[in-house]
N, CA, C and O atoms as a Maestro MAE file, in Angstrom:
{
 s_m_m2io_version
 :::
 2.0.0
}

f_m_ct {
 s_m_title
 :::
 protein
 m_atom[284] {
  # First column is atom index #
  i_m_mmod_type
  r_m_x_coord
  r_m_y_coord
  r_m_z_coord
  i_m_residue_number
  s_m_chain_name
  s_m_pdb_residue_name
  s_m_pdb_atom_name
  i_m_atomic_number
  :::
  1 25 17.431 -9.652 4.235 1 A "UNK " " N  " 7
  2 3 16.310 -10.480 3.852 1 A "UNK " " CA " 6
  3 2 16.182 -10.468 2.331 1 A "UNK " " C  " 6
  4 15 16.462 -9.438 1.718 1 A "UNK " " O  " 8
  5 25 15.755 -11.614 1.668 2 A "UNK " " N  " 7
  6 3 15.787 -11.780 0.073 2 A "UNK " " CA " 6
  7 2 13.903 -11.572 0.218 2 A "UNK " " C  " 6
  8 15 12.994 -11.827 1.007 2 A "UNK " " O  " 8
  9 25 14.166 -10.834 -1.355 3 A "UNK " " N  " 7
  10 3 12.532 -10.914 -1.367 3 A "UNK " " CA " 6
  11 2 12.148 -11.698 -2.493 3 A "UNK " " C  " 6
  12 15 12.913 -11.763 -3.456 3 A "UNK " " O  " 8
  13 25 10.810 -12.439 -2.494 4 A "UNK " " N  " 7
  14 3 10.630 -12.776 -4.120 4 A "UNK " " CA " 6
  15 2 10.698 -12.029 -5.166 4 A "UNK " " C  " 6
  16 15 11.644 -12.356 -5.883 4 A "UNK " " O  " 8
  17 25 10.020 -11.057 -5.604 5 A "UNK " " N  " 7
  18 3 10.376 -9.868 -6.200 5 A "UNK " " CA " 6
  19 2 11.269 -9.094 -6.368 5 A "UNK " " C  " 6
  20 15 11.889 -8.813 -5.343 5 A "UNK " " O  " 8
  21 25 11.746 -8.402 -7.711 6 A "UNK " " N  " 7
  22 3 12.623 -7.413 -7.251 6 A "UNK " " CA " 6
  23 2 12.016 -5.876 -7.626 6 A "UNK " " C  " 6
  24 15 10.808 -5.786 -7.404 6 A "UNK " " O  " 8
  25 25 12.367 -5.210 -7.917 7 A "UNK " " N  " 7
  26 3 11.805 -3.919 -7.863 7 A "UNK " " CA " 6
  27 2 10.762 -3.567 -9.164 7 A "UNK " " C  " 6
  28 15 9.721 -2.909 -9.159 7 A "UNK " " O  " 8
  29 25 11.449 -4.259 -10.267 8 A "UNK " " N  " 7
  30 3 10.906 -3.884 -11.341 8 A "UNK " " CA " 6
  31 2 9.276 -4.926 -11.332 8 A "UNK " " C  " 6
  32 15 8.162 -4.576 -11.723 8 A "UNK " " O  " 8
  33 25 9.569 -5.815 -10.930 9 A "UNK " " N  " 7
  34 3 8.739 -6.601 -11.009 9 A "UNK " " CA " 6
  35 2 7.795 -6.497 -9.958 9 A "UNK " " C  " 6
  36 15 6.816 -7.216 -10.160 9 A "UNK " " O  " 8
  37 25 7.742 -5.659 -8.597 10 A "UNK " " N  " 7
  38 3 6.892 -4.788 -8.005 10 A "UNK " " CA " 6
  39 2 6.477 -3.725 -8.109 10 A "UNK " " C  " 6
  40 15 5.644 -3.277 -7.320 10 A "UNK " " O  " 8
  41 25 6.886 -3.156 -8.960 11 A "UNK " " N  " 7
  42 3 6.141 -2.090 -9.658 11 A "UNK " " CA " 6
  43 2 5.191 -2.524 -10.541 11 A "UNK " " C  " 6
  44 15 4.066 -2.026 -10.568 11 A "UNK " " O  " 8
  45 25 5.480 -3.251 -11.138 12 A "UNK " " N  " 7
  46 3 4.055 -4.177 -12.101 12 A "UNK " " CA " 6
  47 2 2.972 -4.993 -11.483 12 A "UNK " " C  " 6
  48 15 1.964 -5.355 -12.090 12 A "UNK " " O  " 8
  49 25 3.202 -5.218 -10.430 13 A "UNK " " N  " 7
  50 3 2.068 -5.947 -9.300 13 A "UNK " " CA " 6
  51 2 1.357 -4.100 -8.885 13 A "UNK " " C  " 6
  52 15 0.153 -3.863 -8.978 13 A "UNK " " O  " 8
  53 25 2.315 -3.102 -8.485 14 A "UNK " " N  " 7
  54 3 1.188 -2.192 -8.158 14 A "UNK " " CA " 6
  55 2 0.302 -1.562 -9.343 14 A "UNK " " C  " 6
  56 15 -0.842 -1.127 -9.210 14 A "UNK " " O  " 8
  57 25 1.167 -1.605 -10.701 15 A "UNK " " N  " 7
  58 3 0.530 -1.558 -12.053 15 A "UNK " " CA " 6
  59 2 -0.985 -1.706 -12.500 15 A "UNK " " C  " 6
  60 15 -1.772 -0.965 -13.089 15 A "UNK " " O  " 8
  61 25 -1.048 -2.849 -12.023 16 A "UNK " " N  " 7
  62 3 -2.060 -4.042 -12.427 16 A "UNK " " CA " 6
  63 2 -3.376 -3.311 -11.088 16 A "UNK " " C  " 6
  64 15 -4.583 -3.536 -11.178 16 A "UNK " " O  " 8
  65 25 -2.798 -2.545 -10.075 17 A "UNK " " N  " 7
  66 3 -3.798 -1.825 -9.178 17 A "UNK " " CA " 6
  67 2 -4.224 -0.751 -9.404 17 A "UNK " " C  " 6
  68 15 -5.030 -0.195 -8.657 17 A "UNK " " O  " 8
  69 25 -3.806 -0.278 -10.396 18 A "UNK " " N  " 7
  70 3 -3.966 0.952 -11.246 18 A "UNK " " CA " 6
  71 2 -3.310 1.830 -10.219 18 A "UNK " " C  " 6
  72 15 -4.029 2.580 -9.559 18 A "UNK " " O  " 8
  73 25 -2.062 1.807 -10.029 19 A "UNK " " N  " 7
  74 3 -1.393 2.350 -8.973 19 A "UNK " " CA " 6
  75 2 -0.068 2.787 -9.822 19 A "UNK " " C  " 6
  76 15 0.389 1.893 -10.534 19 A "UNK " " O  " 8
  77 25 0.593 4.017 -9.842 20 A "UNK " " N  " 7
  78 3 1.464 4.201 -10.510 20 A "UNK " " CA " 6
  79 2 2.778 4.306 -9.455 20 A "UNK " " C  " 6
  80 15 2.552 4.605 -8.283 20 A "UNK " " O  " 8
  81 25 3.920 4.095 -9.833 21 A "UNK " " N  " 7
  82 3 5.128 4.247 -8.853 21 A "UNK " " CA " 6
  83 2 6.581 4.833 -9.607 21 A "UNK " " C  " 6
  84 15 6.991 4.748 -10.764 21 A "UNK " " O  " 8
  85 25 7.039 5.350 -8.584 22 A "UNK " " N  " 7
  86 3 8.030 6.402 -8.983 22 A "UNK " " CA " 6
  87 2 8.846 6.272 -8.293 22 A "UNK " " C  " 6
  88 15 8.532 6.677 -7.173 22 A "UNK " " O  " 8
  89 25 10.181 5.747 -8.372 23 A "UNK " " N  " 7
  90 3 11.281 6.334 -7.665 23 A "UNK " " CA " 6
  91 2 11.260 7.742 -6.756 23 A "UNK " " C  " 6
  92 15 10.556 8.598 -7.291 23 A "UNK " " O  " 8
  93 25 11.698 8.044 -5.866 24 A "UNK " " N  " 7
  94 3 12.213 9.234 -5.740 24 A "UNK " " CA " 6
  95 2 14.193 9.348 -5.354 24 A "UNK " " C  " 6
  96 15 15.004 8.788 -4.616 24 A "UNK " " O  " 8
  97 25 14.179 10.417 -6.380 25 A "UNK " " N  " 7
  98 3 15.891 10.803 -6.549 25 A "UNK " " CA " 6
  99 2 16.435 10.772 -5.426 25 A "UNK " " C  " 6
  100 15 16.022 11.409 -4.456 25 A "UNK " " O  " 8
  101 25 17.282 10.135 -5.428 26 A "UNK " " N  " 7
  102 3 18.171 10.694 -4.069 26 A "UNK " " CA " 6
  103 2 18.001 9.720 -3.015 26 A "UNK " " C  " 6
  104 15 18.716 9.767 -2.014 26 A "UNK " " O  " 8
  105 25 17.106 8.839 -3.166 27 A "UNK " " N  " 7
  106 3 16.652 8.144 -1.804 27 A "UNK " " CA " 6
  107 2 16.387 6.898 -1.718 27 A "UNK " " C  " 6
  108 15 16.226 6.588 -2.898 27 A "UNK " " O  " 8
  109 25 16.253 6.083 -1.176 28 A "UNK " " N  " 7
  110 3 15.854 4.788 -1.372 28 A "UNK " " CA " 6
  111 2 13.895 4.605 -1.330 28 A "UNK " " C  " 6
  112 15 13.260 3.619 -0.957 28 A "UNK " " O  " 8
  113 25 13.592 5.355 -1.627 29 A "UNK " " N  " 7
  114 3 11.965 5.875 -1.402 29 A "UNK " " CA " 6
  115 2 11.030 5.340 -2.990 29 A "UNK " " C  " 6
  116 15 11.491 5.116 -4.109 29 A "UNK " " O  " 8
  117 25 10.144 5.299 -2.680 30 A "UNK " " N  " 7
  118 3 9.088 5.127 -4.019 30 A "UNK " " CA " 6
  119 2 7.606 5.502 -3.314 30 A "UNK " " C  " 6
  120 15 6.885 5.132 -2.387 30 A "UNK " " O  " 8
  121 25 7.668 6.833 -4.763 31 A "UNK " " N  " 7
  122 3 6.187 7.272 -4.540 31 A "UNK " " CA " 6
  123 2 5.118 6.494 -5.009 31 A "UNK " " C  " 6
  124 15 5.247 5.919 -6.090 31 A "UNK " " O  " 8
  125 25 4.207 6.401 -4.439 32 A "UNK " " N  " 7
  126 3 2.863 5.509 -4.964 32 A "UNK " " CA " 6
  127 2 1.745 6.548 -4.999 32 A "UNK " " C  " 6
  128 15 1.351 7.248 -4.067 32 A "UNK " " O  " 8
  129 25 1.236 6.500 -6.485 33 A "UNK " " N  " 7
  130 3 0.217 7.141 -6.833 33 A "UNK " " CA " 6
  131 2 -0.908 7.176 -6.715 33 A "UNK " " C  " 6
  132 15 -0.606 8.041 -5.894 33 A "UNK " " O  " 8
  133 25 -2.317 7.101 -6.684 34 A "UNK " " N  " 7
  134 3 -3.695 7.040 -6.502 34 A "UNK " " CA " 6
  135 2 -4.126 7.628 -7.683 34 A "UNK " " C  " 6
  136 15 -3.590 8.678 -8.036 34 A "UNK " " O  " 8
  137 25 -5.298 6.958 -8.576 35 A "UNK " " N  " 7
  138 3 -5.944 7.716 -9.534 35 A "UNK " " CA " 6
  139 2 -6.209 8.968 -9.338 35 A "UNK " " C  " 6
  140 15 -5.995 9.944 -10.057 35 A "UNK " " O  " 8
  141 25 -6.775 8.860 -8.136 36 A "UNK " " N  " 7
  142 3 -7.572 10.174 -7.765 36 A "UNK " " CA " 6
  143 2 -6.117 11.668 -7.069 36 A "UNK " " C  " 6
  144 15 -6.230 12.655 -6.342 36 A "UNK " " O  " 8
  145 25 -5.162 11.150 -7.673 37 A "UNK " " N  " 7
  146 3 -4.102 12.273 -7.515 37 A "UNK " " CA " 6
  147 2 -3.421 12.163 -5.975 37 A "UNK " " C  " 6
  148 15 -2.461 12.905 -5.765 37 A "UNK " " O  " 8
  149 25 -3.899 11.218 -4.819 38 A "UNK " " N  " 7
  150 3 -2.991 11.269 -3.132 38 A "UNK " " CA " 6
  151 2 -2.447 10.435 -3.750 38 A "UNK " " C  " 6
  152 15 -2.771 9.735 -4.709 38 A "UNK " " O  " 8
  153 25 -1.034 10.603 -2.772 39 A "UNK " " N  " 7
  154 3 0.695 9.668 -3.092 39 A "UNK " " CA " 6
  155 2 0.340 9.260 -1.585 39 A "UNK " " C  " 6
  156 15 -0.442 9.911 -0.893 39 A "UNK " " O  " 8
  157 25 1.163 7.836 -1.057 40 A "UNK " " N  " 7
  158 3 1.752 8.241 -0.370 40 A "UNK " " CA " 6
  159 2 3.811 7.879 -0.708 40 A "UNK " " C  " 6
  160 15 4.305 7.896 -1.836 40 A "UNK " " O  " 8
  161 25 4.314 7.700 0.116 41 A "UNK " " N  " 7
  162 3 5.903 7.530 0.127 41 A "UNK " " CA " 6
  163 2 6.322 6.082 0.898 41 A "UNK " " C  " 6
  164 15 6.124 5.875 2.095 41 A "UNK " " O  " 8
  165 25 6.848 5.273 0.105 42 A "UNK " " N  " 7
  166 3 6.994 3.523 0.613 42 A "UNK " " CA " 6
  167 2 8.633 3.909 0.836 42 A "UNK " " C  " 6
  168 15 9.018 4.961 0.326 42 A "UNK " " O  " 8
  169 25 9.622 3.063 1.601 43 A "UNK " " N  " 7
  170 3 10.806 2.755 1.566 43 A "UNK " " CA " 6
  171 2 10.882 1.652 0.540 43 A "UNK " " C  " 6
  172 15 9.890 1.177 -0.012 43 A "UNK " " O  " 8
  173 25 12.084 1.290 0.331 44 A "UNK " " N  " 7
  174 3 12.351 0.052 -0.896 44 A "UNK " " CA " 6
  175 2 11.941 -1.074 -0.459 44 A "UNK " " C  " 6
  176 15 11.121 -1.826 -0.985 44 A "UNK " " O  " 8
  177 25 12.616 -1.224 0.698 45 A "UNK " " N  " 7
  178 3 11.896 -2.504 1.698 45 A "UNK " " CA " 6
  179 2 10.615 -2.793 1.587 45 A "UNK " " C  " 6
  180 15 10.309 -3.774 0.908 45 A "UNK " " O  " 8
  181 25 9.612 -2.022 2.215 46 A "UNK " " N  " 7
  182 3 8.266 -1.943 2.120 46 A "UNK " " CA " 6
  183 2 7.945 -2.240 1.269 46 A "UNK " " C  " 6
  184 15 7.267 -3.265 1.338 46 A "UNK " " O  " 8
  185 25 8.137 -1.670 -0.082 47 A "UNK " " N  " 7
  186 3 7.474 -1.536 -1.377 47 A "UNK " " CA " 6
  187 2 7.492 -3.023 -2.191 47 A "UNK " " C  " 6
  188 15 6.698 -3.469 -3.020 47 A "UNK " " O  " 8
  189 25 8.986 -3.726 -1.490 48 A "UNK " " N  " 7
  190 3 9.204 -5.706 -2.364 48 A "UNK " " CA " 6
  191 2 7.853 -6.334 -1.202 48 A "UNK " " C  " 6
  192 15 6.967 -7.158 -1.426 48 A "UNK " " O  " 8
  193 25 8.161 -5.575 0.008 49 A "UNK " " N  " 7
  194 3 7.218 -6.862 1.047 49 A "UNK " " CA " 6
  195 2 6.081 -6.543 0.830 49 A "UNK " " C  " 6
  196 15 5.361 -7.514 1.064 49 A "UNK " " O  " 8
  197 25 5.199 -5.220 0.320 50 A "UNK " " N  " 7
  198 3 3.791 -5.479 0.069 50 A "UNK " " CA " 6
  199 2 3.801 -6.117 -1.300 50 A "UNK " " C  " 6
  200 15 2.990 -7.005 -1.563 50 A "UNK " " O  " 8
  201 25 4.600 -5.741 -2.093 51 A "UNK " " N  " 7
  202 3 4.482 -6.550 -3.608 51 A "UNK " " CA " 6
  203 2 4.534 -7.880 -3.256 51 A "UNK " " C  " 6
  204 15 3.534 -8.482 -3.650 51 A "UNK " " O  " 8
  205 25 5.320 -8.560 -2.665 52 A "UNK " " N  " 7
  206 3 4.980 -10.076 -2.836 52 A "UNK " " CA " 6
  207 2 4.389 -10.571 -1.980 52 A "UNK " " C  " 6
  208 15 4.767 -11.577 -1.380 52 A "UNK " " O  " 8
  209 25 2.704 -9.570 -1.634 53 A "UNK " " N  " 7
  210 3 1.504 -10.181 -0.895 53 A "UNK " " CA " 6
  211 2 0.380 -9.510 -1.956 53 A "UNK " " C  " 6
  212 15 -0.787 -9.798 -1.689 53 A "UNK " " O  " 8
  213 25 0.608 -8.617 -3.171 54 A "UNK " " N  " 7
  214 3 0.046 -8.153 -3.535 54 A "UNK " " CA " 6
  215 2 -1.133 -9.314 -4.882 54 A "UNK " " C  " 6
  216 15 -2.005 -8.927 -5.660 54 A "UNK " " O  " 8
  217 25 -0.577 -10.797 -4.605 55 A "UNK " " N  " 7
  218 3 -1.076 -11.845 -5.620 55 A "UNK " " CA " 6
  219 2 -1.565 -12.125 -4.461 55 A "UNK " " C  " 6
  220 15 -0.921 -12.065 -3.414 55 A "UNK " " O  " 8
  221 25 -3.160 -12.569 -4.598 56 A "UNK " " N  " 7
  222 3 -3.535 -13.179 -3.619 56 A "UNK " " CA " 6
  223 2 -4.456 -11.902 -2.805 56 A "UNK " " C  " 6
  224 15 -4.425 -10.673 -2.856 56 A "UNK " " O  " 8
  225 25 -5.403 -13.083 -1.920 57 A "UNK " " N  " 7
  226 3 -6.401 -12.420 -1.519 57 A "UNK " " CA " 6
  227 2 -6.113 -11.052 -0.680 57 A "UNK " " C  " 6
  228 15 -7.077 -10.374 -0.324 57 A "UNK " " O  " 8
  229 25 -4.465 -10.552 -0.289 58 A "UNK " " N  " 7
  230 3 -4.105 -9.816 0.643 58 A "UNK " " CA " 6
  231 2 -3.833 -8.290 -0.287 58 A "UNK " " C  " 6
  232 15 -3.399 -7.201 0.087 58 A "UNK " " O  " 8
  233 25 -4.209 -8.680 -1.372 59 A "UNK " " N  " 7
  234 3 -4.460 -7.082 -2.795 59 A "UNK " " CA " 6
  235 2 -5.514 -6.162 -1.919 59 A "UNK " " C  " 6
  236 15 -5.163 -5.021 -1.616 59 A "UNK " " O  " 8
  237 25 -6.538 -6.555 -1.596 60 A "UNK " " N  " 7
  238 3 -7.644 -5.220 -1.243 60 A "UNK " " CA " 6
  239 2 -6.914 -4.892 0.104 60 A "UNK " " C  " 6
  240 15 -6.233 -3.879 -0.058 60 A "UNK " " O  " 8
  241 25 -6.823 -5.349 1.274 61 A "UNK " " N  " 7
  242 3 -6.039 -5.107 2.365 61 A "UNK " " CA " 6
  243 2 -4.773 -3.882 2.056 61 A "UNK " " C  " 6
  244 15 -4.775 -2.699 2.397 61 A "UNK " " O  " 8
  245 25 -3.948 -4.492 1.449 62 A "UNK " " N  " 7
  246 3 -2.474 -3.736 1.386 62 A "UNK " " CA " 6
  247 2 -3.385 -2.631 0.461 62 A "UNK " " C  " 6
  248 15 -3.005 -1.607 1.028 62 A "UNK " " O  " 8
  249 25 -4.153 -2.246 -0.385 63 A "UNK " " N  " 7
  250 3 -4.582 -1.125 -1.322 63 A "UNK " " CA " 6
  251 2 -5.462 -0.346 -0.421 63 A "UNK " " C  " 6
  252 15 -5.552 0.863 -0.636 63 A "UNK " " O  " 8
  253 25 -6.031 -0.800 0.421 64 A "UNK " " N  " 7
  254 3 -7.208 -0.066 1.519 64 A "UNK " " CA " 6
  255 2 -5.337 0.644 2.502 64 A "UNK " " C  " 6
  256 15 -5.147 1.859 2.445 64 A "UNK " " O  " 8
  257 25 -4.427 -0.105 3.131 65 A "UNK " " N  " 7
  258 3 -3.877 0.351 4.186 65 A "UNK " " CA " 6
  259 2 -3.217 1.472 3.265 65 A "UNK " " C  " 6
  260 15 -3.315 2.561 3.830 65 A "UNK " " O  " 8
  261 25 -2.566 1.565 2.011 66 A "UNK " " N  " 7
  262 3 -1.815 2.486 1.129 66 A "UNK " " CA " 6
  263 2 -2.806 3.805 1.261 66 A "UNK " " C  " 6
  264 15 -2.447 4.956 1.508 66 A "UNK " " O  " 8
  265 25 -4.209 3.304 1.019 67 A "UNK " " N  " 7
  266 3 -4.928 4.865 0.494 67 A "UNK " " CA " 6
  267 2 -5.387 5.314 2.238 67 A "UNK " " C  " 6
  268 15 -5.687 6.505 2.308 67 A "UNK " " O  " 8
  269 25 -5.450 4.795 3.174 68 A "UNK " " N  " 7
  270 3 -5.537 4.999 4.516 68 A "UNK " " CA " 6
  271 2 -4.177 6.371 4.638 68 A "UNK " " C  " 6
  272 15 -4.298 7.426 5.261 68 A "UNK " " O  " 8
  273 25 -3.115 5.975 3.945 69 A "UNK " " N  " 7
  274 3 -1.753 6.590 4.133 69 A "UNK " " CA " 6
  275 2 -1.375 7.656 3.353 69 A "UNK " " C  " 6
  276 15 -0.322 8.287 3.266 69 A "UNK " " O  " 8
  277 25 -2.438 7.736 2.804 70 A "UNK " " N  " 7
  278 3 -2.083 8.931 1.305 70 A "UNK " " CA " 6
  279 2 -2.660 10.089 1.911 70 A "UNK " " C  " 6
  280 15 -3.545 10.112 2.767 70 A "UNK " " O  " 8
  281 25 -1.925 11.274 1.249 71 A "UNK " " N  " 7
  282 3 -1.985 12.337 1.014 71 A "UNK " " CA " 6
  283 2 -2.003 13.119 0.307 71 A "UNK " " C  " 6
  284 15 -2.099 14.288 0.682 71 A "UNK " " O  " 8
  :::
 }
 m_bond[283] {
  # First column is bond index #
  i_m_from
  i_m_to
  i_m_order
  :::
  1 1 2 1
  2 2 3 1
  3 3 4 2
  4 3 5 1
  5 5 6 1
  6 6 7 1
  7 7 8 2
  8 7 9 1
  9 9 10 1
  10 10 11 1
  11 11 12 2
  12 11 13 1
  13 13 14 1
  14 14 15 1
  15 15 16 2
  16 15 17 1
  17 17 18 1
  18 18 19 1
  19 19 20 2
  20 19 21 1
  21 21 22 1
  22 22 23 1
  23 23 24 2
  24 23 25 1
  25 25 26 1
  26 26 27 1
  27 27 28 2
  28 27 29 1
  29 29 30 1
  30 30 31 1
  31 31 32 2
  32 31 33 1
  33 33 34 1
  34 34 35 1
  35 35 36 2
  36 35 37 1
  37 37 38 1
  38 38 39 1
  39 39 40 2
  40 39 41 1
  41 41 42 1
  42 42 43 1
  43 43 44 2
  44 43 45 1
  45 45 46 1
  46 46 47 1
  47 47 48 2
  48 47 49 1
  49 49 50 1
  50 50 51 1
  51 51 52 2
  52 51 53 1
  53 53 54 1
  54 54 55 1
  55 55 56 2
  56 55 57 1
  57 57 58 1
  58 58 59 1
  59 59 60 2
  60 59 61 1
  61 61 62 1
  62 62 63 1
  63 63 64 2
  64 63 65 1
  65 65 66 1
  66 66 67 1
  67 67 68 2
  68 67 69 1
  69 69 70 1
  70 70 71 1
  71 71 72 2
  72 71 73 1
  73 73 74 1
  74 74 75 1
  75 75 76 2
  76 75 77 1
  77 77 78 1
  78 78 79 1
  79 79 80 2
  80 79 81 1
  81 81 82 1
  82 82 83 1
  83 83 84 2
  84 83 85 1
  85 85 86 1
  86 86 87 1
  87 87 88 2
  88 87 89 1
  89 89 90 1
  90 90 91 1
  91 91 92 2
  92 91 93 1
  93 93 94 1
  94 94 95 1
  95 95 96 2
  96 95 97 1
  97 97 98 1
  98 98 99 1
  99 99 100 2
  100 99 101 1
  101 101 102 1
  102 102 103 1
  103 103 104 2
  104 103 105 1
  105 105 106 1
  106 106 107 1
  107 107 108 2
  108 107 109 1
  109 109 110 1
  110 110 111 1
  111 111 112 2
  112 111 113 1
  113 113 114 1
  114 114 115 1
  115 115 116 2
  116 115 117 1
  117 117 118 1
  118 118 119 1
  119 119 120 2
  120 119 121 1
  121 121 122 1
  122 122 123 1
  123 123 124 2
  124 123 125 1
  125 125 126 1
  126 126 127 1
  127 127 128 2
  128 127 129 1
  129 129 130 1
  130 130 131 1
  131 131 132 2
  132 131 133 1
  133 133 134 1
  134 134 135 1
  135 135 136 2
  136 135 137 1
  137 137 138 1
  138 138 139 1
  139 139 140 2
  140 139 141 1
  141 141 142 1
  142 142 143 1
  143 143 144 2
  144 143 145 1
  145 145 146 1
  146 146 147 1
  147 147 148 2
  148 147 149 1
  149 149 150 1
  150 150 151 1
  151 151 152 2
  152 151 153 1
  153 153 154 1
  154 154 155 1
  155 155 156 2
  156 155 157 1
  157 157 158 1
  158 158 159 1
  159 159 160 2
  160 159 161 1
  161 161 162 1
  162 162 163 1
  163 163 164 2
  164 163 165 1
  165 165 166 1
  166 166 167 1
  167 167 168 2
  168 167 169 1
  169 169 170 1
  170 170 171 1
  171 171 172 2
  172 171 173 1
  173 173 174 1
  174 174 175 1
  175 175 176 2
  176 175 177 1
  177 177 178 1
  178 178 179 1
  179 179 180 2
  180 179 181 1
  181 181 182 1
  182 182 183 1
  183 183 184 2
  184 183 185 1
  185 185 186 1
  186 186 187 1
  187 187 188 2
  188 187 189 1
  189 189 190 1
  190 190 191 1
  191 191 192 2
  192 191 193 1
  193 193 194 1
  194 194 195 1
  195 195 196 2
  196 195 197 1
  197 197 198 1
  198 198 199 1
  199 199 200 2
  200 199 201 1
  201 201 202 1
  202 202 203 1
  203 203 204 2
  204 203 205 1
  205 205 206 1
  206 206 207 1
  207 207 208 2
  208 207 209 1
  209 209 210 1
  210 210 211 1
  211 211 212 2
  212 211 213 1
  213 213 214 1
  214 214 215 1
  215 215 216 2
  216 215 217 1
  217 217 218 1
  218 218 219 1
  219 219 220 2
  220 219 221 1
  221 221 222 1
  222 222 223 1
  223 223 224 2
  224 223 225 1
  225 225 226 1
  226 226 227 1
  227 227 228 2
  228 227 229 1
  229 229 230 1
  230 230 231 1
  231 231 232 2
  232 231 233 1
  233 233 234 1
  234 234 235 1
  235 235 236 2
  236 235 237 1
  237 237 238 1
  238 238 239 1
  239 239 240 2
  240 239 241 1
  241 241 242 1
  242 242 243 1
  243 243 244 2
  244 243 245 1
  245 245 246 1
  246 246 247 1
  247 247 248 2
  248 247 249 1
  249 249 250 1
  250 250 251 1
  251 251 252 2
  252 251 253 1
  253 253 254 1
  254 254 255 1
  255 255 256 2
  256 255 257 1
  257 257 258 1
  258 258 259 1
  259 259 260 2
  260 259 261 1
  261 261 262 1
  262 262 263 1
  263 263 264 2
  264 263 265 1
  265 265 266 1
  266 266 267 1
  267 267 268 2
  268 267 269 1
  269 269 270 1
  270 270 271 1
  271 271 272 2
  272 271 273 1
  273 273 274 1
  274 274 275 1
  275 275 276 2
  276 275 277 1
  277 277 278 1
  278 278 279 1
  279 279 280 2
  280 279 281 1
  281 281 282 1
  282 282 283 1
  283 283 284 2
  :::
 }
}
């Protein structure tokens, strides 16, 4: 599957959520940060398909289901 986005450019959509993101080594994984210090852990996949819903009214949704998932 092609996504609109590519990685770099979904990391700047979670940016803009005051959401920080991180690779993790070794894996096809990206940590997602929370101000308040809970991560949780996205696959690569995941991380393009919530980014290119993250414009648009579907931002509070996908940011409520992320911090639902954190730890």
């Amino acid at each position: 599957m092609k996504y609109q986005v590519n990685v770099i450019e979904a990391i700047k959509r979670f940016r803009e959520l005051d959401l920080t993101v991180s690779p993790v080594p070794g894996t096809s994984k990206y940590c997602v940060s929370f101000p308040g210090g809970h991560c949780t852990l996205l696959k690569e996949k995941m991380l393009l398909e919530m980014a290119c819903n993250l414009k648009g009214n579907q931002a509070a949704e996908i940011y409520e289901r992320l911090q639902a998932s954190a730890r």
